[in-house]
C-alpha positions in Angstrom: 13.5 -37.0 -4.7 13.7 -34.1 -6.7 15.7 -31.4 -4.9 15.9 -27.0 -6.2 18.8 -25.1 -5.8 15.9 -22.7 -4.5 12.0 -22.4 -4.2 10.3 -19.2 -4.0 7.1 -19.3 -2.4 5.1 -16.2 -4.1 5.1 -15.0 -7.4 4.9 -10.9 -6.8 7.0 -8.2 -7.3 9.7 -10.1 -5.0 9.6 -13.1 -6.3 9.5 -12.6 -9.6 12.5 -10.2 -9.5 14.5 -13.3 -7.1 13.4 -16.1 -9.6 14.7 -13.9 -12.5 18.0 -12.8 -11.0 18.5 -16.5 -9.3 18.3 -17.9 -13.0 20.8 -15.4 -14.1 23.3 -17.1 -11.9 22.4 -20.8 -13.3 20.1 -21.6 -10.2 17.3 -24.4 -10.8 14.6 -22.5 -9.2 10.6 -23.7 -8.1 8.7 -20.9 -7.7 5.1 -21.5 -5.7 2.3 -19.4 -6.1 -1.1 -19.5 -4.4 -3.1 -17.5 -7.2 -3.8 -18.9 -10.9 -1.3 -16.3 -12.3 1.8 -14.7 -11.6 2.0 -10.8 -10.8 0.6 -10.7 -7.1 0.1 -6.9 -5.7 1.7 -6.0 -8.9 -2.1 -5.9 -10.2 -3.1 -3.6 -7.8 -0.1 -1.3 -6.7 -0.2 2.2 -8.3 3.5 1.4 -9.3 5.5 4.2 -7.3 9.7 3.6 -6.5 11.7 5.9 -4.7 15.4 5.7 -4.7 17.8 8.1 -4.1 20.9 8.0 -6.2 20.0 7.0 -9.7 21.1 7.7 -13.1 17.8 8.8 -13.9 18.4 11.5 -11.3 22.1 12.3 -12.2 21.1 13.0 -16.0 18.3 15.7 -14.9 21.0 17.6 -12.3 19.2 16.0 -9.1 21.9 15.5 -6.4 20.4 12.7 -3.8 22.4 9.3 -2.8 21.0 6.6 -0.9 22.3 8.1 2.3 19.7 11.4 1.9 17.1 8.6 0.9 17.3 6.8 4.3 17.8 9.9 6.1 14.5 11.2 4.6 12.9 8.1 5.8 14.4 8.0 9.3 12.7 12.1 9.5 9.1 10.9 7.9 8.8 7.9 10.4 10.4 10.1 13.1 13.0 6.9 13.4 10.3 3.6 13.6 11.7 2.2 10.5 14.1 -0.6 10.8 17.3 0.9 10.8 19.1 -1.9 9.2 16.2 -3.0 7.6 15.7 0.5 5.8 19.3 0.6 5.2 19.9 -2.4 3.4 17.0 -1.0 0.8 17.4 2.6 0.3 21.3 1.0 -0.6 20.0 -1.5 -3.3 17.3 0.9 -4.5 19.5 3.4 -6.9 20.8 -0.7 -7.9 17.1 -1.5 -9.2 16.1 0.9 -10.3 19.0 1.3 -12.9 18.3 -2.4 -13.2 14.6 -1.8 -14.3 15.9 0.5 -17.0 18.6 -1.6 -18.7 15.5 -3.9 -19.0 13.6 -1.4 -20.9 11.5 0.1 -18.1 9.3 3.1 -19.6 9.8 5.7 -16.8 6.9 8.5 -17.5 8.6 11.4 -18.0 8.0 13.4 -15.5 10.0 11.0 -13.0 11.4 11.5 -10.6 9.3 14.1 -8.6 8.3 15.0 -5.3 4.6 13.2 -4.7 2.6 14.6 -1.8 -0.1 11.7 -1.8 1.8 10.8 1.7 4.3 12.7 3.3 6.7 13.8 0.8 10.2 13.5 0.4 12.4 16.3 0.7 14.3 15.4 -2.8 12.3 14.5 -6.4 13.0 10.2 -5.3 9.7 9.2 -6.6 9.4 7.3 -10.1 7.0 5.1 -12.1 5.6 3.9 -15.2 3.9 5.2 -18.2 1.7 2.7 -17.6 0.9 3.1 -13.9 -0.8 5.6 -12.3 0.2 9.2 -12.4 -1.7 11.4 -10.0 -4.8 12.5 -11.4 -5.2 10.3 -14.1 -6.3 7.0 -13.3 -4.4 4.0 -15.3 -3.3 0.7 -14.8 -2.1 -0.8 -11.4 1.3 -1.7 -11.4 1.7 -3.1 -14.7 4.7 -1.8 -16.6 6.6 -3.6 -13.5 4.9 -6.7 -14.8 5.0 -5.5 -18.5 9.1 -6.2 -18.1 8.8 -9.8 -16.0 6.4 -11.8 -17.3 8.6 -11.7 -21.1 12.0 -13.0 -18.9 9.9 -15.1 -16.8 8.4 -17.1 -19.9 11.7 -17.6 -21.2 13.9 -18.8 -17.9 10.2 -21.5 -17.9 10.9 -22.5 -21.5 14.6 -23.1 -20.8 13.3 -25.2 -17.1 15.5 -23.1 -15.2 12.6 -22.1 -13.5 9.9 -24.8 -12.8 6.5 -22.6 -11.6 3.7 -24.1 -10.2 0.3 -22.1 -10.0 -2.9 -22.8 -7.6 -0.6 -23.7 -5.0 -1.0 -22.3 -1.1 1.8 -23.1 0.8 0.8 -25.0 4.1 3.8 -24.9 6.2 7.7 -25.1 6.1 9.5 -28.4 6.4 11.8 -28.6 9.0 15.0 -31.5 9.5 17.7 -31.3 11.9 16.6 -27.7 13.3 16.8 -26.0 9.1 14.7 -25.7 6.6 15.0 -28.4 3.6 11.6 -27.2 1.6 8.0 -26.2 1.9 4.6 -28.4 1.6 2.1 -26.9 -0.7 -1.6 -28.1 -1.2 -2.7 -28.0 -4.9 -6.3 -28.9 -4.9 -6.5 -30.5 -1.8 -3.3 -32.9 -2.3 -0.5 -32.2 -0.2 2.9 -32.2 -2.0 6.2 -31.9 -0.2 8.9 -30.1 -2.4 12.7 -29.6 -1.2 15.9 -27.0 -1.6 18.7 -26.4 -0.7 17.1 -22.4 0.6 13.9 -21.4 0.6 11.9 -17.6 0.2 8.9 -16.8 1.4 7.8 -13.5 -0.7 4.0 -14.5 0.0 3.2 -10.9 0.8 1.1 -9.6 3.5 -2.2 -10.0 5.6 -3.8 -7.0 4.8 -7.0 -9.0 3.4 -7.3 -11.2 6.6 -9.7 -9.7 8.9 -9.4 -11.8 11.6 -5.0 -12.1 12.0 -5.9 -8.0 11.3 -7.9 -7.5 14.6 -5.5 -10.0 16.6 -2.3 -8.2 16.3 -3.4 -4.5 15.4 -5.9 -4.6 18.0 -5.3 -0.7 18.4 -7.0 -0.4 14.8 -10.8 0.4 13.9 -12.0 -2.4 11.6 -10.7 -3.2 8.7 -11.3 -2.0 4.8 -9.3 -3.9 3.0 -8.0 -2.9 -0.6 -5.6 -5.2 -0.7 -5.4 -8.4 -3.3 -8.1 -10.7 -1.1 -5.6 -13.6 -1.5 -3.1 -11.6 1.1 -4.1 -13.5 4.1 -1.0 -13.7 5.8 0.1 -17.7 4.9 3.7 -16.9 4.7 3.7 -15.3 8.2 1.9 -17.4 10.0 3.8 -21.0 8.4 7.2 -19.0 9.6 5.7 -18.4 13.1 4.7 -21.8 13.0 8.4 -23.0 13.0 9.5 -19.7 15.8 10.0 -16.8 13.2 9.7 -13.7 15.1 6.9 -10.9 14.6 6.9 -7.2 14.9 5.5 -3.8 13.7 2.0 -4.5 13.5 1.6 -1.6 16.0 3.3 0.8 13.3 0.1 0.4 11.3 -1.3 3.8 9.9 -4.4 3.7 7.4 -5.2 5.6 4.0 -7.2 8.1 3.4 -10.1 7.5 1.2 -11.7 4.4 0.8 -15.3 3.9 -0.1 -16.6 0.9 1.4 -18.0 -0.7 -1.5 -18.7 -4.3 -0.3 -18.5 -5.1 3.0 -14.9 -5.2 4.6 -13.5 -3.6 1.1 -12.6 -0.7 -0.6 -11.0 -0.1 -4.1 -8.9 2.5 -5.2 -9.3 1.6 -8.8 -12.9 1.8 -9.3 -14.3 4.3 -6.5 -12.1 6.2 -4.2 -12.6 9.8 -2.6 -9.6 12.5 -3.0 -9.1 13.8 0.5 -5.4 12.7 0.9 -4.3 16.2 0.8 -5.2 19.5 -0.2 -3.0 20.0 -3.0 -3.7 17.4 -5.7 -7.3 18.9 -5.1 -8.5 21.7 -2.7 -11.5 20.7 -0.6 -15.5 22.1 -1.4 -16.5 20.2 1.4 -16.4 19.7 4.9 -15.4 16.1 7.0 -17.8 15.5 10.2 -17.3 12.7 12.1 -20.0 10.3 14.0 -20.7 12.6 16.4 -22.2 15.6 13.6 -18.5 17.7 14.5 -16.2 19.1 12.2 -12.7 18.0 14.0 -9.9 19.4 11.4 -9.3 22.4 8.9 -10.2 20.7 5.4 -7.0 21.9 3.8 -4.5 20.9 5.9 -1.6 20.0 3.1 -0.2 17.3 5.1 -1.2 13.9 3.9 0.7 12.2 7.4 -1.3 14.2 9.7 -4.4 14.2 7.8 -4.1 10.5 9.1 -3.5 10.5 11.8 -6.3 12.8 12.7 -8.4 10.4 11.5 -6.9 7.6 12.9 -8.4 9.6 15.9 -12.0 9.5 15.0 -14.5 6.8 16.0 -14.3 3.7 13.7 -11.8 5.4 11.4 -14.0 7.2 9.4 -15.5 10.5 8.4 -18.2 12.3 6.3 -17.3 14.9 3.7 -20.7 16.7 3.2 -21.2 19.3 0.6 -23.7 20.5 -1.6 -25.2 21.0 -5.0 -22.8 24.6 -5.8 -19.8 22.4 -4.8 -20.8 19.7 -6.5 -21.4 21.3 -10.0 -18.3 23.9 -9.9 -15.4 23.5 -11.7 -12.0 21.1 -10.3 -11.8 17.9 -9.7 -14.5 15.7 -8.5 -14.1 14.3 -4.8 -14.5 10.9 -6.5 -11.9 11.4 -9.7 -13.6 8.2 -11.2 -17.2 9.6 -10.8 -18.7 12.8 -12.9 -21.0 15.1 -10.4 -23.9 13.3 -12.2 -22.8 9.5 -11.5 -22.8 11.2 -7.9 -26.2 12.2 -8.0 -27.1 8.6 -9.2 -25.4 7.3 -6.8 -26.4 9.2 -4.0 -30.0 7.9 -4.8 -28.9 4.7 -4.3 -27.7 5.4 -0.3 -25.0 2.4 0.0 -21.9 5.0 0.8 -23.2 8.3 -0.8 -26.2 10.4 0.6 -28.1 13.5 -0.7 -30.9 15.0 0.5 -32.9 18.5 0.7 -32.0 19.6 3.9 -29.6 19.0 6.3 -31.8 17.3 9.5 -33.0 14.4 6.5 -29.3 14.6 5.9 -28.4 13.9 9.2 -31.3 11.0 9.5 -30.0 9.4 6.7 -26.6 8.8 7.8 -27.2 8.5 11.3 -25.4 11.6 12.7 -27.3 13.9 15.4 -29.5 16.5 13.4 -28.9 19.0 15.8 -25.4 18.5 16.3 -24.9 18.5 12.0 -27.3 21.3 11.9 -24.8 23.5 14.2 -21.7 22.5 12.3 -23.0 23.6 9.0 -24.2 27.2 10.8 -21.4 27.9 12.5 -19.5 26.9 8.7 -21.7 28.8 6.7 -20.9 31.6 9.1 -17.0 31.4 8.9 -17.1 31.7 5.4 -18.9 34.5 5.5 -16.7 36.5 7.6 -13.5 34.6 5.9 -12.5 33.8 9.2 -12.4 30.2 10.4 -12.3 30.4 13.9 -12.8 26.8 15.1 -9.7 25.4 12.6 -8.3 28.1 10.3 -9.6 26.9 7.3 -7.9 28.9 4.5 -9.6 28.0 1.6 -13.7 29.4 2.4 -15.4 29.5 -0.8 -18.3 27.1 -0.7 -20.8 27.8 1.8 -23.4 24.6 2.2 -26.6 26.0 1.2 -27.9 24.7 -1.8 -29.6 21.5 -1.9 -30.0 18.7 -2.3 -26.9 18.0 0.4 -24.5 15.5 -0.2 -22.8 12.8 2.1 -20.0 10.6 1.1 -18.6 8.5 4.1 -14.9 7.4 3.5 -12.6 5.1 5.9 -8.7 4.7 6.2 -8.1 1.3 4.6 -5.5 -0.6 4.5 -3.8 -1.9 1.1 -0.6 -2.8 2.5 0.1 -4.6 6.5 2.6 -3.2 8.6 3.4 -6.0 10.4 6.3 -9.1 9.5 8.8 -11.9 10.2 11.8 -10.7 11.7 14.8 -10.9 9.6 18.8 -9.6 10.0 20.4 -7.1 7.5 21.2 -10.6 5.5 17.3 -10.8 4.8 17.8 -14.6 6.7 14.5 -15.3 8.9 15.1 -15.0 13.0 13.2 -16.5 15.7 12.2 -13.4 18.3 15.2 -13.8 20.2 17.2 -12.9 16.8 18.6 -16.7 16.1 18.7 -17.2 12.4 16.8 -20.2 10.9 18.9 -21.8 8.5 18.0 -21.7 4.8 15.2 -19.8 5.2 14.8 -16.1 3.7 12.2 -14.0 3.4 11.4 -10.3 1.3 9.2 -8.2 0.1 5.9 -7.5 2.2 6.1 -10.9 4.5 8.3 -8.1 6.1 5.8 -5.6 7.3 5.9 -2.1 5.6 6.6 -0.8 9.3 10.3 -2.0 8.2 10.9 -0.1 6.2 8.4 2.7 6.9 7.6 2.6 9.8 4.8 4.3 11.5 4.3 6.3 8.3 4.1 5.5 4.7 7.4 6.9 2.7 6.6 6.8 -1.1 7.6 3.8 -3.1 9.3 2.3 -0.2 7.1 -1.1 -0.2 7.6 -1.9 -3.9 10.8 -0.6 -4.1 12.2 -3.1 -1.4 10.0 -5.7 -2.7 12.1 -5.4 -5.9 15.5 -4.7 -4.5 15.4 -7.8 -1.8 14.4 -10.1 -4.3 17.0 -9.3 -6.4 19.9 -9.0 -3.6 18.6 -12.6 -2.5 18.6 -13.9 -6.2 21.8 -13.1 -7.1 23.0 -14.4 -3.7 21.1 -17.7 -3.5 21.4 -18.1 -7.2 25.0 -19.0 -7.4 
């Protein structure tokens, strides 16, 4: 019986940076992975880190240490985070991301910064690569990450320090004499047993699994998923499976923007609407929700409780209603990856954009009150008139709706990432509810619930970023 020194179970952002720092130390590693290629979320992350700390930020004059990093965390999430959980990564982030530039990581130039996609940080933390995405230009997901791996991957594969097997779903953890000795695996519909001396789940989240989704977030509207469709939540549940503890599911917040382009899904890649804030791109339009009301002022700069207004609305969702002057002016379109006349065309087509020539064949179209939509856009029309916004102090009043056709685009909070995970201590060893450690068994990276390390809010870069650093504080601790 062939026994590892360690199998990873996931081949992401966490387990690829545990496999590759495991084989640094001499480990003989199997690494698991349920999808035909390695890479995971790292396909569809927009590639943002934040660490405080860094050489990067010493050589431009920014003063920030890891301490101000978890500080600024413990103030966005007004203190839901982890503590030790947060503490152990805003520690090992300065570590990685040093790490990721000794391996020849490409930072864009511009890095760090201060991002206000979500609520910002107080200090320029916020980093990625030139091959990710950077604000308004829409890239690549994730890749220069992957772009650094898959080279050191290939090589620890060709030397068999690392033994990977692809198209492989873990199906639940073998146990003997109350610890973990491996992991069973089903590879086209054979069951295979595999054993080591530890074992890491880094399988990721649940964020694509509608139905675990409505059982413990059951506070949540239903769900749009962006994430990768093969998060379903495997690791989690085979740890519950053997007493693993669960938490911060109620932690979970949305994100603004998603388009539901097939049923249950969203994607930020190909359509996605700009109303995270009011900075990257000051509004031309108005958001109603189900009810025909306006129930916010449209530039409100913060990203956090743009959300959570929102998360306050029937079914999570709004319409942003406009018309042709907005459309055709000059700025940024609502949809960056549409021009104003792909939103004409697809406007015709009526799946999640609207237009008509008045607003009561609006309202009929979308299924909002005519009279109800009809008063909204008065009572609009009249407050920029008079540059006074009385029902929300609306600042920014220069597009009146009153040239058709009118336009509705309806846009959700979606979730790419799941807020809920197995327990673990500051150690990063799995615990049953009750905090007892199950022996030889590990866990990082989103199996942990971003409400760990963010808590009931999203602080830039802190998924990835942990994802990263925990693999690599595991991998250098397992591996020898």
């Amino acid at each position: 019986m062939e026994k590892f020194d360690l199998i990873i179970v996931g081949a992401g952002a966490s387990g690829l940076s545990c496999a590759i720092n495991a084989a640094a130390q001499g480990a003989k590693i199997l690494v698991i992975e349920k999808d035909y290629r390695i890479g995971g979320t790292l396909h569809l992350t927009a590639g943002h880190l934040s660490a405080g700390g860094t050489k990067r930020q010493k050589d431009k004059g920014i003063e920030d240490s890891p301490q101000k990093h978890y500080d600024d965390i413990m103030r966005i999430s007004q203190h839901s985070a982890v503590p030790e959980i947060a503490k152990l990564a805003t520690t090992e982030a300065p570590k990685t991301i040093d790490w990721l530039e000794q391996l020849g990581f490409q930072f864009d130039e511009k890095t760090p910064t201060i991002v206000y996609g979500h609520a910002p940080y107080q200090i320029p933390r916020t980093y990625w690569g030139t091959a990710d995405y950077a604000f308004r230009e829409i890239k690549n997901a994730g890749l220069s990450i992957l772009q650094i791996f898959e080279p050191l991957f290939k090589q620890c594969i060709d030397s068999q320090q690392i033994i990977l097997r692809l198209n492989h779903k873990l199906e639940k953890i073998l146990i003997e004499n109350n610890q973990v000795i491996g992991i069973q695996a089903n590879h086209q519909n054979d069951l295979i047993d595999f054993y080591g001396k530890n074992t890491v789940l880094t399988t990721g989240g649940y964020a694509a699994n509608h139905d675990f989704f409505a059982q413990v977030t059951p506070h949540a509207s239903r769900l749009i998923s962006t994430a990768n469709p093969l998060c379903k939540g495997d690791g989690i549940k085979a740890a519950m499976e053997i007493g693993a503890g669960f938490r911060g599911a109620e932690k979970h917040l949305g994100t603004l923007g998603g388009i539901e382009i097939e049923q249950g899904r969203a994607d930020f890649w190909r359509v996605w609407a700009k109303v995270s804030n009011s900075i990257d791109r000051p509004p031309r339009e108005i958001y109603v929700n189900e009810e025909g009301f306006r129930f916010m002022h449209e530039d409100e700069p913060s990203p956090d409780v743009r959300e959570r207004i929102v998360a306050q609305q029937p079914n999570w969702r709004f319409w942003a209603i406009f018309d042709e002057n907005a459309l055709m002016s000059e700025g940024m379109s609502i949809i960056p990856q549409f021009s104003p006349q792909r939103i004409q065309e697809e406007a015709e087509k009526g799946q999640f954009l609207w237009k008509a020539d008045s607003i009561s064949a609006l309202a009929k179209k979308i299924g909002i009150r005519e009279d109800n939509l009809n008063k909204t856009i008065i009572s609009y029309n009249e407050a920029v008139k008079t540059q006074q916004d009385k029902a929300f102090g609306r600042k920014n009043l220069q597009f009146p709706i009153q040239k058709p056709p009118f336009y509705a685009l309806l846009t959700y909070l979606s979730s790419l990432i799941s807020f809920g995970g197995i327990t673990v201590n500051q150690h990063l060893q799995v615990t049953t509810a009750q905090g007892k450690v199950i022996p030889n068994l590990y866990a990082s990276g989103e199996i942990l619930g971003a409400g760990a390390t963010s808590g009931n809010a999203f602080c830039g870069g802190m998924l990835l970023t942990p994802a990263l650093s925990f693999g690599r504080y595991l991998g250098q601790k397992l591996g020898k």
